[in-house]
C-alpha positions, -999 to 999 in steps of 0.1 A, spaced: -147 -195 -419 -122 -184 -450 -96 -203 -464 -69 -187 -444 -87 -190 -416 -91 -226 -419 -52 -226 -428 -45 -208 -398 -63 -237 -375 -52 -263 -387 -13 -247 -384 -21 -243 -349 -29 -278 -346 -1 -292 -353 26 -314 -337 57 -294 -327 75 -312 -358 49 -307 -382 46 -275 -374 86 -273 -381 79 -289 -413 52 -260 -426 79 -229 -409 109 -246 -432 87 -249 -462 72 -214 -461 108 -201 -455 124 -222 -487 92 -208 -507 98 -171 -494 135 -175 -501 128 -186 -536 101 -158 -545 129 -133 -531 155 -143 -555 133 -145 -584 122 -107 -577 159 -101 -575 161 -117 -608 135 -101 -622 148 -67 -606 186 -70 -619 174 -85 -654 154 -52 -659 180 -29 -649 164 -15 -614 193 -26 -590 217 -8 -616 215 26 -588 232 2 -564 265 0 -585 265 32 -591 265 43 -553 288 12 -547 314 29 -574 307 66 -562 314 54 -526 346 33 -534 361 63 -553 356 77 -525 373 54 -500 338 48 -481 336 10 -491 350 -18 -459 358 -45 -467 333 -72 -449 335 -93 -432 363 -70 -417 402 -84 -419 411 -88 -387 
């Protein structure tokens, strides 16, 4: 048995709030590692076609407002 596998039993082991435990830590981790890439992403310039389109598309009265004004 591998690593993940032995991971992967012992998860399923778990108490119900363990268990909750290890879902909310992976999801903080994963929400961090996200961020940083968009970081990483903006810092180098590669999210810069996304402004562009965003401008083009305003200029162009395709932008809503959101959450729409009710």
């Amino acid at each position: 048995m591998d690593r993940v596998e032995q991971i992967e039993a012992a998860i399923s082991s778990l108490p119900p709030e363990e268990y909750q435990r290890i879902v909310a830590w992976f999801h903080s981790r994963e929400n961090a590692r996200w961020d940083e890439q968009m970081d990483r992403d903006s810092a180098t310039g590669k999210l810069d076609f996304l402004f562009s389109e965003a401008e083009t598309e305003s200029a162009h009265g395709l932008v809503r407002q959101w959450p729409p004004q009710t």
